[in-house]
C-alpha positions, 0 to 999 in steps of 0.5 A, a space after each residue: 704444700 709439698 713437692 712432687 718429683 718429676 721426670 721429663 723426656 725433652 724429645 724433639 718430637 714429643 714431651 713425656 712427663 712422669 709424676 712420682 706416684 703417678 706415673 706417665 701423665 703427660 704425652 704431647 708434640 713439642 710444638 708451640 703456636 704463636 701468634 706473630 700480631 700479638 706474640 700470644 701463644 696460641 696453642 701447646 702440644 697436640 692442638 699446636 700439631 694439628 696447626 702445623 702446615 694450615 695456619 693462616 700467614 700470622 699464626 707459626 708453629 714453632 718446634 723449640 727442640 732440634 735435634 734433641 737440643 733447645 733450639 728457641 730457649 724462650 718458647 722451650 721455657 713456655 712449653 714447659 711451664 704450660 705442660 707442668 700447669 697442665 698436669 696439676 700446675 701450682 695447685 698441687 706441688 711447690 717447687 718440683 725436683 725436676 729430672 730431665 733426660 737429654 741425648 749423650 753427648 750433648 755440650 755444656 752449653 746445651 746442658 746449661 740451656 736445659 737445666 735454665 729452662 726447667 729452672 725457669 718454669 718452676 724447678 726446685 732442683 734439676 738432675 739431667 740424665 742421659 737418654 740412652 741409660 734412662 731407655 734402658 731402664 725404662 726398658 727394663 733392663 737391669 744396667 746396675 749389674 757389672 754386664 753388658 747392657 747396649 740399646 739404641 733409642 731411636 727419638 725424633 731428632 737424635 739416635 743415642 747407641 750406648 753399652 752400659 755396665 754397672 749403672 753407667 755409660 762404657 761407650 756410647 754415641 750420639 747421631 743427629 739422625 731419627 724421626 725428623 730426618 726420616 720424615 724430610 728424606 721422604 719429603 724429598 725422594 716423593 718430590 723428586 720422584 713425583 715433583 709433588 710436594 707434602 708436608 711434614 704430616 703426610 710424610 710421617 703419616 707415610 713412614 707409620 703406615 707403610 715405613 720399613 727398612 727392610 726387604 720382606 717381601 711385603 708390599 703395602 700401598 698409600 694414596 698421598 696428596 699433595 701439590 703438583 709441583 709443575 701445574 701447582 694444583 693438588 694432586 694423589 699419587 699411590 706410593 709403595 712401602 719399598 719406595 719408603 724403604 728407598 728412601 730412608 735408606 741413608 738414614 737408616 744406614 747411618 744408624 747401622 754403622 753409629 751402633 756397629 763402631 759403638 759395638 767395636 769399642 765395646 770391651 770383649 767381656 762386655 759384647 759377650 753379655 750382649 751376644 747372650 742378651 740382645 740389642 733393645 731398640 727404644 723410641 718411636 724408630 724402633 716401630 719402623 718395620 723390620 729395624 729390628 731385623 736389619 740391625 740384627 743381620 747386620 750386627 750379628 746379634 739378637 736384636 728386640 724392640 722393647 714394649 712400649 718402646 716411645 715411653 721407655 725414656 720418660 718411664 726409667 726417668 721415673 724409675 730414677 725418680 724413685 732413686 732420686 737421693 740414691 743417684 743424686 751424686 752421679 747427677 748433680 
């Protein structure tokens, strides 16, 4: 028997697992069904998804992170182990050295319900790393040198905005606005524009499809159904991407001004380097269409969407892994 390392990026919407040597193995919602009548879990990740919102009376599916924290400890802990079993389980590791990513300014609280969990389901070892520093990384920035490094990793349930330097944190801020609240702001404008109501899926469907945030001109089209909330019958409505634009404006608003006050504590030699280097945007936000534009004009930088922007975390968690016993200190 012999231990791998592994690193996880806990999202609200999504886990990513990275194995040491193996790279990125594991990519699935953070969703878990159960059944209410017998409290057996019916399904984990993906196949728990496709349940949520069709699921008969006695089966719910549960998301255990909220706002890039656990929300229910016990299905957080069967998630987890049911994921480490699902990419080689027991078979080929005894107790793993488990690095686990989580949002900035998380408390010690929430820090310890994290490190418990993954204790729980099998952990040797557990490092907890902040998000911001591990999208860095996995966007492939080098944050080891004495510039200025800032990115803004927009997740499912929170946005961490951070300047780095010299392998660690300067200044950063935490907001509990993302994905999750991108999807309910246009659950609520298509409700209260069309007295229709949709659930979570559709309304994400909606901000991947023809979600923007910025004015360019374009203007996509999407047939949506849902239920008509005064005759109770289904119902299809065409929406347009500048609806969507509309709606996720606050959001995205909140987001702008969380990097802009992050940006003015920045000591001045360090936003020098940032005007020479650019923003990195990481996490599935920073697929919404022309954010990137938006923060630029807005912060009077350059502003780059990483590659591969949705695995940026799990992937410098996995360069961190290779750093393991160099960085173990700052960890702890």
């Amino acid at each position: 028997m012999f231990s791998k390392d592994i690193g996880i990026d806990l999202g609200t919407a999504n886990v990513s697992i990275h194995v040491k040597g193996r790279g990125v193995v594991l990519d699935e919602p953070s969703v878990v069904a159960i059944d209410n009548d017998t409290n057996r879990v019916r399904a984990v990740g993906e196949e728990a998804r496709r349940m949520v919102g069709r699921t008969p009376g006695n089966i719910v599916a549960i998301r255990p992170m909220k706002d890039g924290v656990i929300a229910d400890f016990e299905i957080t802990e069967i998630m987890l182990k049911s994921f480490i079993d699902r990419i080689g389980g027991r078979s080929w590791y005894s107790r793993p050295r488990i690095l686990i990513c989580a949002p900035t300014n998380i408390t010690s609280v929430e820090q310890k319900a994290i490190r418990q969990a993954a204790e729980r389901s099998g952990a040797r070892e557990v490092y907890l790393e902040e998000e911001a520093k591990a999208a860095a990384i996995g966007a492939g920035m080098d944050i080891f040198q004495p510039s200025g490094n800032m990115v803004v990793d927009i997740g499912g349930g929170t946005t961490d905005v951070a300047v780095l330097s010299m392998g660690d944190v300067v200044t950063a801020s935490s907001i509990k606005i993302a994905g999750d609240k991108f999807d309910e702001a246009i659950m609520k404008f298509i409700k209260s524009k069309y007295k229709l109501a949709i659930g979570e899926r559709t309304s994400e469907d909606i901000k991947m499809k023809i979600g923007k945030v910025y004015n360019d001109g374009q203007k996509d089209e999407m047939d949506i159904r849902g239920r008509d909330m005064v005759s109770g019958l289904p119902l299809t409505v065409t929406i347009h991407s500048d609806e969507v634009r509309e709606a996720l404006w606050d959001s995205i608003s909140s987001i702008v001004q969380t990097a802009k006050s992050v940006l003015e504590q920045t000591p001045p030699e360090l936003s020098a380097d940032i005007i020479d280097r650019g923003v990195i945007l990481t996490g599935g936000g920073a697929l919404l269409r022309g954010l990137d534009t938006l923060l630029a004009e807005e912060l009077k930088v350059p502003v780059l969407v990483a590659d591969d922007p949705i695995h940026c975390v799990v992937k410098g968690s996995g360069i961190m892994l290779d750093n393991l016993d160099r960085v173990v200190k700052k960890l702890g």
